[in-house]
C-alpha positions as semicolon CSV with decimal commas, in nm:
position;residue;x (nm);y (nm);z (nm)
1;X;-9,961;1,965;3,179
2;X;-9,767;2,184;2,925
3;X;-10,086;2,302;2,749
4;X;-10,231;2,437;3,071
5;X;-9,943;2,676;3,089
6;X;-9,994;2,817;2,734
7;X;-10,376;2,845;2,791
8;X;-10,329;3,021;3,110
9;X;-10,050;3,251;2,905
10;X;-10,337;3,290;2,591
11;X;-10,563;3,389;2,861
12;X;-10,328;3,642;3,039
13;X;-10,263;3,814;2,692
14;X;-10,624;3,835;2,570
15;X;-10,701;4,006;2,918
16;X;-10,459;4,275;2,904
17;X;-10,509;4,347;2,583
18;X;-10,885;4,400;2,585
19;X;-10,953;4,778;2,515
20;X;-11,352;4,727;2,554
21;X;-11,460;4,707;2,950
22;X;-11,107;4,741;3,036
23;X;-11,305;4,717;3,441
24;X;-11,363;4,383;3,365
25;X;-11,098;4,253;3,148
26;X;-10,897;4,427;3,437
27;X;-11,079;4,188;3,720
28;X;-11,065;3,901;3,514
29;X;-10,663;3,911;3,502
30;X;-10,638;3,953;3,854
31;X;-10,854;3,657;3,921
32;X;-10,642;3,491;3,683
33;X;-10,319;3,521;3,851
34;X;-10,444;3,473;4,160
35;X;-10,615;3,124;4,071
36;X;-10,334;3,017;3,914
37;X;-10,028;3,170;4,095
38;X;-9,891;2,858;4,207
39;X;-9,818;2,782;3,813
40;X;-9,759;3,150;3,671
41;X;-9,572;3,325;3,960
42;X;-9,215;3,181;3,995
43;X;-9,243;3,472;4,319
44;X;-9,494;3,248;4,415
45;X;-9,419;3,020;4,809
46;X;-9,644;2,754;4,662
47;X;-9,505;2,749;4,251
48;X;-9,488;2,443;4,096
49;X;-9,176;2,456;3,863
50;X;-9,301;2,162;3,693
51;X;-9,505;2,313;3,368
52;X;-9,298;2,554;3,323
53;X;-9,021;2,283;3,272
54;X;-9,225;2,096;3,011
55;X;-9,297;2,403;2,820
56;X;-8,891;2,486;2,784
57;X;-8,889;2,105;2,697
58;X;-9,086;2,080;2,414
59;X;-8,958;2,261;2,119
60;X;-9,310;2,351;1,979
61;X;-9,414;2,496;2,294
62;X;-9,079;2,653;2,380
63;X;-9,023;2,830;2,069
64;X;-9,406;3,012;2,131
65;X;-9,349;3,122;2,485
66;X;-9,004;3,251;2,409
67;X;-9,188;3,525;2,155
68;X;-9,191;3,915;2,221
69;X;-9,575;3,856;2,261
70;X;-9,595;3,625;2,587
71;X;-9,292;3,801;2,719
72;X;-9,514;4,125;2,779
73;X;-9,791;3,924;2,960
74;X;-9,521;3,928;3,283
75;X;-9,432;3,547;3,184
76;X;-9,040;3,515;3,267
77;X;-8,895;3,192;3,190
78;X;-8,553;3,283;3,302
79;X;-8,708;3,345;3,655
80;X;-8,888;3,042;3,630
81;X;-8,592;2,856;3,533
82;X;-8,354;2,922;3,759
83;X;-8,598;2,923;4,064
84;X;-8,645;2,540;3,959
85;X;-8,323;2,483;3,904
86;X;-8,219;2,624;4,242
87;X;-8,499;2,424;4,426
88;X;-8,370;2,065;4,242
């Protein structure tokens, strides 16, 4: 389940990054979140907290998402976090 998230994060970070037919790098992102808000946006009603949780507990997988470089995709694990642990 953990691997989803950082495929979906991989994905986010390719998309905005994409200087060549920004239009549809641009559509692809949105698409993106909105297929898969219910893991990516802790804003979300229907967010699974789940994923997010087994990222932050394996140390492999933790120590990638906590990097400068996922941070700037809009991934927030503190939100995440604390939305999860408020819901528990």
């Amino acid at each position: 389940m953990l691997y989803i998230v950082l495929a979906l994060v991989d994905l986010q970070y390719h998309c905005h990054n994409f200087q060549h037919l920004k239009m549809v790098s641009r559509a692809m992102l949105q698409d993106l979140n909105r297929r898969f808000q219910h893991i990516l946006q802790p804003s979300s009603d229907n967010f699974n907290p789940l994923p997010a949780a087994a990222c932050l507990l394996d140390p492999t997988v933790a120590a990638v998402m906590l990097t400068d470089d996922v941070k700037d995709t809009g991934w927030r694990f503190g939100l995440v976090v604390t939305r999860w642990l408020r819901s528990t």
